[in-house]
C-alpha positions in Angstrom: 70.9 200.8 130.3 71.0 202.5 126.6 68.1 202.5 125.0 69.8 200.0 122.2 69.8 197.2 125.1 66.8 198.0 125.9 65.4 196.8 122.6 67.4 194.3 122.1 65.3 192.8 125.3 62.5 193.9 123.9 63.1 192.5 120.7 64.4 188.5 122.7 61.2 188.7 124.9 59.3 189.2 121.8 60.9 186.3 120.2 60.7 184.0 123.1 56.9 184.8 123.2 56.2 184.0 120.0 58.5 180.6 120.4 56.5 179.8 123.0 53.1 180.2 121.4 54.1 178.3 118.8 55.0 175.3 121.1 51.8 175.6 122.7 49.3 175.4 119.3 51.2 171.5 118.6 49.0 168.6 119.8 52.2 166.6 120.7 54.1 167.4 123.6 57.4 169.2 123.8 60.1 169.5 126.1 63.6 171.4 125.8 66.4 170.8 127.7 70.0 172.6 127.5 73.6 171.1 126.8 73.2 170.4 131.0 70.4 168.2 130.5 68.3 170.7 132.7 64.5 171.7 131.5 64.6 175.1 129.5 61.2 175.0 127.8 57.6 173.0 127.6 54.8 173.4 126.2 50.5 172.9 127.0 50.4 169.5 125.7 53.6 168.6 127.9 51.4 169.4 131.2 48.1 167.9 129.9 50.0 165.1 128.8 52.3 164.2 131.8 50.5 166.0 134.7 53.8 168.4 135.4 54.1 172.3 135.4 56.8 174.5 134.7 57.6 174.6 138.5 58.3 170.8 138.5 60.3 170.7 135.3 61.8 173.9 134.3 65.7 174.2 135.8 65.4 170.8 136.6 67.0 168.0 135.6 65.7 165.9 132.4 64.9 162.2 134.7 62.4 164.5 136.3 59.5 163.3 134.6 60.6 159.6 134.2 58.1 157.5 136.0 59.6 154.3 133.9 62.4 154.2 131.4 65.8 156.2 130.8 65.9 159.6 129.8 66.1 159.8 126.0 67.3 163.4 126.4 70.4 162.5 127.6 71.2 159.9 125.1 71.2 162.9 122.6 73.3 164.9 124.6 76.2 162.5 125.3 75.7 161.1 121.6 74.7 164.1 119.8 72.2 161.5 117.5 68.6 161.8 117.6 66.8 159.1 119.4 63.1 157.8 117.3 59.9 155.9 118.9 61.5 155.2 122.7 58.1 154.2 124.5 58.3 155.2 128.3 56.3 155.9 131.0 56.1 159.9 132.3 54.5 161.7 135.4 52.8 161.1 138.3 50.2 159.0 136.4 52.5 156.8 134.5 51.2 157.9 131.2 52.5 155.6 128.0 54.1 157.7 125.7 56.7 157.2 122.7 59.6 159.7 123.2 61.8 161.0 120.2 64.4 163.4 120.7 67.0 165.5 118.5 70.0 167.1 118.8 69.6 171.5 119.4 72.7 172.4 117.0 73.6 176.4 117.3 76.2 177.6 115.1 77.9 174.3 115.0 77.7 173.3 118.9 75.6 171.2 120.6 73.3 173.1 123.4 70.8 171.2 124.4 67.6 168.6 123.2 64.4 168.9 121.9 61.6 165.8 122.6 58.5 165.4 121.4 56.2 162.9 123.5 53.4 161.8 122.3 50.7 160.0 124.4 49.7 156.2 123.3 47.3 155.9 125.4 45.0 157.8 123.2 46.5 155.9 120.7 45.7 152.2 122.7 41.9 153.8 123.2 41.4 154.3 119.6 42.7 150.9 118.8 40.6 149.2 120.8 37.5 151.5 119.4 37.9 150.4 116.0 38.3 147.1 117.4 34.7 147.4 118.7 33.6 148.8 116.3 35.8 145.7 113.5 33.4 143.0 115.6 30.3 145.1 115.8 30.3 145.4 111.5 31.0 142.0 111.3 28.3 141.0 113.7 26.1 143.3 111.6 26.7 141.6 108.3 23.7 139.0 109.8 20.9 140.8 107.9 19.1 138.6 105.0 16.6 136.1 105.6 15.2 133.5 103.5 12.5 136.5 102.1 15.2 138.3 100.4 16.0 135.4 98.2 14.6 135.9 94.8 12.9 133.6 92.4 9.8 131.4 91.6 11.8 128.5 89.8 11.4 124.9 90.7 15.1 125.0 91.6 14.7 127.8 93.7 12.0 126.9 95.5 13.6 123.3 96.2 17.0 124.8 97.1 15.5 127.2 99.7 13.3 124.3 101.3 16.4 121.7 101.8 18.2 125.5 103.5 15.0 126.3 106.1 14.7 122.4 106.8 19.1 122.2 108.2 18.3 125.9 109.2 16.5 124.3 112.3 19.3 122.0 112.9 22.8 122.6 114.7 24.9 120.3 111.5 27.1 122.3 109.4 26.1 123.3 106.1 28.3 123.2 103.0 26.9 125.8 100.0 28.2 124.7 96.9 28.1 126.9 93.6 29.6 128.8 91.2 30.6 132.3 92.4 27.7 135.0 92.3 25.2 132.6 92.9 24.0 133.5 96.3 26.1 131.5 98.8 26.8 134.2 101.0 22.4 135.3 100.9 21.6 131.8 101.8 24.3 131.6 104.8 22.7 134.6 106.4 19.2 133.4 105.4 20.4 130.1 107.7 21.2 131.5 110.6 18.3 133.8 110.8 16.2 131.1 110.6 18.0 129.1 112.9 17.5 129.4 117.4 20.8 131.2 116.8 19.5 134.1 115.2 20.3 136.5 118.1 23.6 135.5 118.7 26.4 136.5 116.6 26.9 136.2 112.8 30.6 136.1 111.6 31.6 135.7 107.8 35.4 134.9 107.2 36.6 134.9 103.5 39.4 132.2 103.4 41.0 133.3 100.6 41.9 136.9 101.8 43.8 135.6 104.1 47.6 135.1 103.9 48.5 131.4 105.9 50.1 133.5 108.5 47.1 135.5 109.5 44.5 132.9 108.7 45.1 131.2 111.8 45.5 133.9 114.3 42.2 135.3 113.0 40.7 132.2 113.3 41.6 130.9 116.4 43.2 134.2 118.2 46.5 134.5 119.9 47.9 134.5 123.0 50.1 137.4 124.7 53.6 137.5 122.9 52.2 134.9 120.1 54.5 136.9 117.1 56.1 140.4 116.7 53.4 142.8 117.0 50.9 140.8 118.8 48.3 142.5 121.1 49.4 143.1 124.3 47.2 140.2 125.8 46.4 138.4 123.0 43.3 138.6 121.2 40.1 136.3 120.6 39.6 134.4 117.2 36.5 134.6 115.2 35.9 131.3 116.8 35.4 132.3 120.2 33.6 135.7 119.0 31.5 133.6 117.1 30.3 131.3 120.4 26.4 130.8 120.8 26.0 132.1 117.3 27.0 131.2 113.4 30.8 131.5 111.5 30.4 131.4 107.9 33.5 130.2 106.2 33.5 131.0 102.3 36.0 129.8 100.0 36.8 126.8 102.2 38.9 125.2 99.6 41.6 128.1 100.0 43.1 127.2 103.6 45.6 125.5 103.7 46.5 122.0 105.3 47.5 123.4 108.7 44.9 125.5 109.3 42.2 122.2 107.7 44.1 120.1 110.5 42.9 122.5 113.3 39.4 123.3 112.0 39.2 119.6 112.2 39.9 119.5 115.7 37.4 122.2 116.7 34.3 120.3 114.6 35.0 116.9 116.7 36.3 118.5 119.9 33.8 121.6 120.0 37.1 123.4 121.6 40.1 125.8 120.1 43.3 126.4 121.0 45.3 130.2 120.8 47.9 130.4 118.6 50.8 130.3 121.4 49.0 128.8 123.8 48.1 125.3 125.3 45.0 125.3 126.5 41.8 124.1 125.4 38.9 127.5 125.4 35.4 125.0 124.6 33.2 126.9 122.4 29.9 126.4 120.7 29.6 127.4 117.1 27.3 126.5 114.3 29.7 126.4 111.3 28.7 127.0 107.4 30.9 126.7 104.9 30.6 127.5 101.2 33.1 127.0 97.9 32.8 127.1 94.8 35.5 124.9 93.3 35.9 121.0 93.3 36.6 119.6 96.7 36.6 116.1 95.3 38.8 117.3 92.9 40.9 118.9 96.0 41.0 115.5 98.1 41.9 113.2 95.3 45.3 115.9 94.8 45.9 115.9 98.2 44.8 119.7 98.4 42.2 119.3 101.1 41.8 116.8 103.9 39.4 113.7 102.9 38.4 113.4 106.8 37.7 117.3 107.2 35.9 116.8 103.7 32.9 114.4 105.1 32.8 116.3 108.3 32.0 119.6 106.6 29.7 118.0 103.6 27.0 116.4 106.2 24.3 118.2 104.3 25.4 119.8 101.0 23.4 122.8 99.2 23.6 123.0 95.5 23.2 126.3 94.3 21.9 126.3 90.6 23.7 128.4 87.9 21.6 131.5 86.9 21.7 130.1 83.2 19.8 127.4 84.9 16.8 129.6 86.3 16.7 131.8 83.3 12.9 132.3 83.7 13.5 133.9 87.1 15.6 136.8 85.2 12.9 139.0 84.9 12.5 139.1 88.6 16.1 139.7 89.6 16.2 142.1 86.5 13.5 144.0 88.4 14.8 143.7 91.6 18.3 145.4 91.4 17.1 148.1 88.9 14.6 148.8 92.2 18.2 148.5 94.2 19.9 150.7 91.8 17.6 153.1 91.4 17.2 154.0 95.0 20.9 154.0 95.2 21.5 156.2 92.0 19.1 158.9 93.1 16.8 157.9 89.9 12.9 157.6 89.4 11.7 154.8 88.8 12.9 152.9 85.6 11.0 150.1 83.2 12.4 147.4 81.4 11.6 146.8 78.1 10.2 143.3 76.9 13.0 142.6 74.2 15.7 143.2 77.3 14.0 140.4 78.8 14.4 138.3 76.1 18.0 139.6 75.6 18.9 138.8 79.4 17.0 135.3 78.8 19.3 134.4 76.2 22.7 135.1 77.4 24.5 132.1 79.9 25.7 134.6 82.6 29.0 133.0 83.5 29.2 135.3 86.3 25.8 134.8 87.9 23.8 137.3 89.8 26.7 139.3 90.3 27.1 139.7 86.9 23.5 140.3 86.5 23.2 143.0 89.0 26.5 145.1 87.1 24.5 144.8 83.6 21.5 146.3 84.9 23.7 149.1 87.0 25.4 149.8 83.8 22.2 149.9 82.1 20.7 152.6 84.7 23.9 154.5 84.2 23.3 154.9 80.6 19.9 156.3 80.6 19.9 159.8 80.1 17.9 162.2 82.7 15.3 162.2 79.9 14.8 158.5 79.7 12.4 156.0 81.9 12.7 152.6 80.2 15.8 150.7 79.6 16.2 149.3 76.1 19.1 146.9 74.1 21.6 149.8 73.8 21.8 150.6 76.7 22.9 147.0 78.0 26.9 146.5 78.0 27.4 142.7 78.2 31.5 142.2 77.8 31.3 138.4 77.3 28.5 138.8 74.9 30.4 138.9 71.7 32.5 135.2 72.9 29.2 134.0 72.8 27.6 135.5 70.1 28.3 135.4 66.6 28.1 138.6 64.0 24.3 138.1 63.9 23.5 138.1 67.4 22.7 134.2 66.9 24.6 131.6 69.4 27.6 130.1 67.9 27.6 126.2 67.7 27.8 124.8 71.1 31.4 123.0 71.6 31.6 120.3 74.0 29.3 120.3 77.7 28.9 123.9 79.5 31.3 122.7 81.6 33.8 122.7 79.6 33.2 125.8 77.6 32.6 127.9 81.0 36.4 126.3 82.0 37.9 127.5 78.4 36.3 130.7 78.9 37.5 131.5 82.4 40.8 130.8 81.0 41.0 132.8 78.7 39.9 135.6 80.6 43.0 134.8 83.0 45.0 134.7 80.4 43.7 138.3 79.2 44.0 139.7 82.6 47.7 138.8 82.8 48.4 139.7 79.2 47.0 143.4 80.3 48.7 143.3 83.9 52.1 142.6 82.0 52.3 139.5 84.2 51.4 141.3 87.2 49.4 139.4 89.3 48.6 141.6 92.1 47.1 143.6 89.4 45.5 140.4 87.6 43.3 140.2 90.6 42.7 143.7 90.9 41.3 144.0 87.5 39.0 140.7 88.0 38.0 141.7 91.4 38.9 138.5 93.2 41.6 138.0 96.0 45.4 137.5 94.8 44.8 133.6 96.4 41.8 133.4 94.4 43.5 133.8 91.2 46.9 131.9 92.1 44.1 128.8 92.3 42.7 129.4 89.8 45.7 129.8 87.4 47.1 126.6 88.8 43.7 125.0 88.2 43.9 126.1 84.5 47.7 125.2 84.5 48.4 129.1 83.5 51.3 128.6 86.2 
């Protein structure tokens, strides 16, 4: 042998080492077969993956490893197409795996495939962790009690009496109020006060839902319910909810069918899978809360009259904040407390004309507004600073309310009706700026894309 060939070995065994290392640092498993369909080439994740060594696969042919399924390798080799996402089964342990394969093209023939298998098993695992983990936050969410609710007004202290007195009671509870006024605080608040405090607490937002999911989540599925189902179904927030509490917020968004089957579970105290036929009895304390007009709902035939009196047995009124304006100062305080942890900042003082500045504006948003002004406010403080003052307030809706002065304009016509002509407006801003985009609408006011397609038919925008 010259010494030429000899380096010319020297130089293919190089090549093929390095080829082969490189095979062996992927995750995903590879096999090679040649235009024969017999094994050339596999690498460290193959063997982990399917249980098989080079003894067992290498010279043989590609079926070896097939415990279910055909061999995607030879597809590619009698169509000379690659082959995507063909789930299988592989090895002596049956391991799930999804199989794509592509052509191995050397100067313009066709000599062999190359696979790569990766294991959904892993894949299921994971699934099934953040699954756990989906119900455990959830369940979590349980965690204010009626000592977290702020306030010393008469209206307060009345709301959250007529709240701890149904508390000890199994009858569903419907929160009414304008949004950011605390629904969501008083639901927790009534199941921790409740004999169902140690048993699960689910909240369910009905407007983020599409009608196609709403149901599903709801009530769960059975095996083979729809495309992409879970392979043996899955429970509803019903049945995860059972011994404990499911809050349903923005009740007024679900639609008909899904109002004709929360019907059923209030009277029959049993729900049915989507896909299914039988009857699971459960046992679930149900609070609902809404803020729009569900009179207003049943007379247009938007909401079911008999679901209407089964969910209002004992209504909770929660008041405006412009209606408990003397107990700004205390929520004032409060979230600048909140903030200020959060922030990383020392503690902050409020000065006495903010008061009086915070007293005299409606707050059509509520605490929630509330909380962003005095976030906002703590923003604006320099590192140097300690007390907030009137500049550094930014209140958006101020000036609609205000005139040139600072002094109120003349009041038009009952709140009511002002709060409705401002919120449309605002709609009509938001589209104005989204170019007619709703998706982007709702982005921009923070609420859910059903949220604002009720609203704009409320305000006949659409």
């Amino acid at each position: 042998m010259t010494d030429q060939k000899v380096s010319t070995l020297a130089a293919e065994g190089e090549q093929k080492l390095m080829l082969q290392t490189i095979i062996d640092s992927l995750s995903d498993a590879v096999s090679v077969v040649d235009e024969n369909g017999n094994g050339i080439m596999i690498n460290r994740a193959y063997t982990r993956i399917t249980g098989m060594n080079e003894d067992q696969v290498l010279n043989k042919p590609a079926t070896v490893d097939i415990a279910e399924g055909e061999s995607v390798h030879m597809k590619v080799i009698q169509t000379g197409q690659p082959i995507k996402g063909v789930r299988m089964k592989v090895g002596p342990y049956r391991r799930e795996v999804v199989v794509s394969c592509a052509p191995l093209i050397i100067k313009g023939q066709l000599r062999g495939s190359v696979g790569v298998i990766q294991d959904i098993s892993e894949l299921r695992w994971v699934m099934e962790e953040l699954e756990r983990t989906r119900r455990l936050v959830r369940h979590l969410q349980s965690r204010y009690t009626f000592d977290d609710i702020i306030g010393n007004s008469k209206q307060i202290h009345e709301t959250i009496e007529r709240a701890r007195h149904v508390a000890e009671t199994p009858a569903c509870v419907l929160l009414r109020g304008e949004c950011g006024t605390g629904k969501e605080l008083f639901a927790h608040a009534i199941h921790h006060a409740s004999d169902r405090s140690d048993k699960p607490f689910i909240r369910v937002n009905c407007a983020s839902l599409a009608d196609t999911l709403l149901e599903s989540e709801l009530f769960g599925y059975a095996d083979g319910a729809f495309t992409g189902a879970k392979k043996g179904g899955r429970k509803g927030y019903f049945e995860e909810a059972t011994g404990g509490t499911l809050f349903l917020d923005e009740i007024g968004a679900m639609s008909h069918e899904a109002q004709a089957r929360l019907l059923r579970v209030i009277q029959e105290g049993e729900i049915i899978r989507v896909g299914e036929s039988r009857a699971r009895q459960i046992d679930v304390r149900i609070i609902t809360a809404t803020n729009a007009e569900l009179e207003n709902l049943v007379e247009n035939d938007r909401f079911r009259k008999d679901l209407y009196y089964r969910l209002n047995v004992f209504p909770i009124e929660l008041p405006p904040l412009r209606e408990i304006k003397e107990d700004i100062p205390l929520l004032a305080d409060h979230y600048l407390a909140h903030y200020a942890r959060e922030y990383g900042r020392v503690v902050i003082d409020i000065a006495l004309s903010v008061y009086r500045r915070l007293q005299e504006y409606d707050w059509p948003g509520n605490m929630r507004e509330l909380q962003n002004v005095i976030a906002r406010a703590l923003i604006n403080l320099s590192r140097d600073e300690n007390i907030i003052e009137e500049r550094h307030l930014v209140m958006p809706f101020a000036a609609a309310q205000s005139g040139s002065d600072g002094d109120l304009v003349q009041l038009k016509g009952s709140l009511k009706d002002m709060h409705s002509a401002w919120e449309k407006d605002i709609l009509k801003k938001a589209l104005q700026e989204s170019d007619g985009n709703k998706a982007e609408a709702a982005r921009r006011l923070d609420i859910s894309i059903r949220n604002l397609y009720n609203k704009l038919h409320q305000h006949k925008l659409i």
